[in-house]
C-alpha positions in Angstrom: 95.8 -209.2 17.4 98.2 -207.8 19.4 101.6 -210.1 20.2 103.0 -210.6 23.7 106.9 -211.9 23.9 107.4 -215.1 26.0 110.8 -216.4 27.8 110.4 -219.6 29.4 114.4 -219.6 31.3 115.6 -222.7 33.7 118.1 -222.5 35.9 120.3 -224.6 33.3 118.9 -222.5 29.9 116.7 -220.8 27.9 113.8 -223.3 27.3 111.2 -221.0 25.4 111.6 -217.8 23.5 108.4 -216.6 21.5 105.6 -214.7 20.6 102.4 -215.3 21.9 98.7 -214.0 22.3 98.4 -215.5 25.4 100.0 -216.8 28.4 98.1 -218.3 31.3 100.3 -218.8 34.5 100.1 -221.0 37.6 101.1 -218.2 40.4 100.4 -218.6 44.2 97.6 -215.4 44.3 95.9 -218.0 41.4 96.0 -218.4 37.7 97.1 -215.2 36.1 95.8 -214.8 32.1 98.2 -212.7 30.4 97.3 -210.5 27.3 99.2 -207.8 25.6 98.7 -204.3 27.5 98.5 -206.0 30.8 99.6 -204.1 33.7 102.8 -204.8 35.4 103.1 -207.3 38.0 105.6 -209.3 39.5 104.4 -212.9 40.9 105.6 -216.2 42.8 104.9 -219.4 40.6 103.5 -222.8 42.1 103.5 -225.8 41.0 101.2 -226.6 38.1 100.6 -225.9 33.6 102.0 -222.9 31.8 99.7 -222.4 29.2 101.0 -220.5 26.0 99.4 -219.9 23.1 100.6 -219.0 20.1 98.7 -217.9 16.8 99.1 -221.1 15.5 99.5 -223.9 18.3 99.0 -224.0 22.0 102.5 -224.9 24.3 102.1 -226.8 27.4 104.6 -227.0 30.4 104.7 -227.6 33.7 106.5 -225.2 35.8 107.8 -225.6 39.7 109.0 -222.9 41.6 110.7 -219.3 40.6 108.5 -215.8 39.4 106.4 -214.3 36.7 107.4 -210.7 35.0 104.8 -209.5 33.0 105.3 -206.3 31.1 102.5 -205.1 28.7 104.7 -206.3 25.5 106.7 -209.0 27.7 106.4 -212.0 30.0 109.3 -213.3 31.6 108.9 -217.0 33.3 111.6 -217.5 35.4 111.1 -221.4 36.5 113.1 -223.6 39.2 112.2 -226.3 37.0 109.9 -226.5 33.5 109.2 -229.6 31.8 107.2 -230.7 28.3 104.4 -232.9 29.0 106.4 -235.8 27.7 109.2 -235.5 29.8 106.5 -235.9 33.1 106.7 -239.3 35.1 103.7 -240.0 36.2 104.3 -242.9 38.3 107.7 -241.4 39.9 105.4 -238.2 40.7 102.7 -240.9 42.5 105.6 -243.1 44.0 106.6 -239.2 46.0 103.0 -238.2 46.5 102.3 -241.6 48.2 105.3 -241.1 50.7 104.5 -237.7 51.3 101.1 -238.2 52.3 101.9 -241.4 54.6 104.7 -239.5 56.7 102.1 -236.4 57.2 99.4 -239.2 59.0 99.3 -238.0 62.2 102.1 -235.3 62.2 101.2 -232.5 64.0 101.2 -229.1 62.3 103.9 -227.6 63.9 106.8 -229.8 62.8 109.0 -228.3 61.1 108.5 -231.1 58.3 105.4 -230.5 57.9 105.7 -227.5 55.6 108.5 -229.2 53.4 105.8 -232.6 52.7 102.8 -230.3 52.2 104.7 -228.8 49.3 105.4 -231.9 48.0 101.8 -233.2 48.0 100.8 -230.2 46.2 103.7 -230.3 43.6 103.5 -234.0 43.0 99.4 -233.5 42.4 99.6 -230.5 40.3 102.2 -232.8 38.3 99.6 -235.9 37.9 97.0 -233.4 37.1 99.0 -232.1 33.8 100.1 -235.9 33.1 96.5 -236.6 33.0 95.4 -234.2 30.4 
């Protein structure tokens, strides 16, 4: 089966670097499944799992923020931030969701805020979503 190369890179470093047969990818146009061969595209990440799998184990992280390169030998995940499953905080991620959701009561759409805390609500629930798994 034909292998795809995988870089995982953070701001601070080079989290992931390996060979894959697939790579499925939380991107704003939707979940993107990567195989060897696929066509060239450039994409925005959101909040939510990178799914890699390997030939012999399956890698889990959750990404916020930054862009997808996908070459038809390559994928290149540039991430804000990437975490392991074990380094998630549930309870920190509900303690922001909580807050976020109780300031937008009642705001009206047009506040300038209101864009900033509907991120949050949907970075903090894709976050819980993983933890749960």
């Amino acid at each position: 089966m034909a292998k795809l190369h995988v870089e995982l890179v953070t701001p601070e470093r080079v989290l992931l670097s390996t060979e894959a047969v697939e790579v499925v990818v939380p991107a704003h146009i939707g979940l993107l499944g990567v195989r060897a061969g696929h066509t060239p595209l450039y994409a925005a990440l959101k909040a939510g799992p990178l799914e890699i799998k390997c030939a012999d184990k399956n890698l889990r992280y959750y990404v916020r923020g930054g862009f997808v390169e996908i070459k038809p030998t390559q994928v290149n995940i540039l991430a804000d931030e990437a975490m392991e499953p074990s380094a998630l905080n549930p309870e920190a991620a509900q303690e922001r969701l909580a807050k976020a959701q109780e300031k937008l009561k009642g705001m009206p759409l047009d506040n300038p805020e209101h864009a900033k805390l509907t991120t949050v609500v949907e970075e903090e629930s894709a976050l819980l979503a993983m933890a749960a798994c």
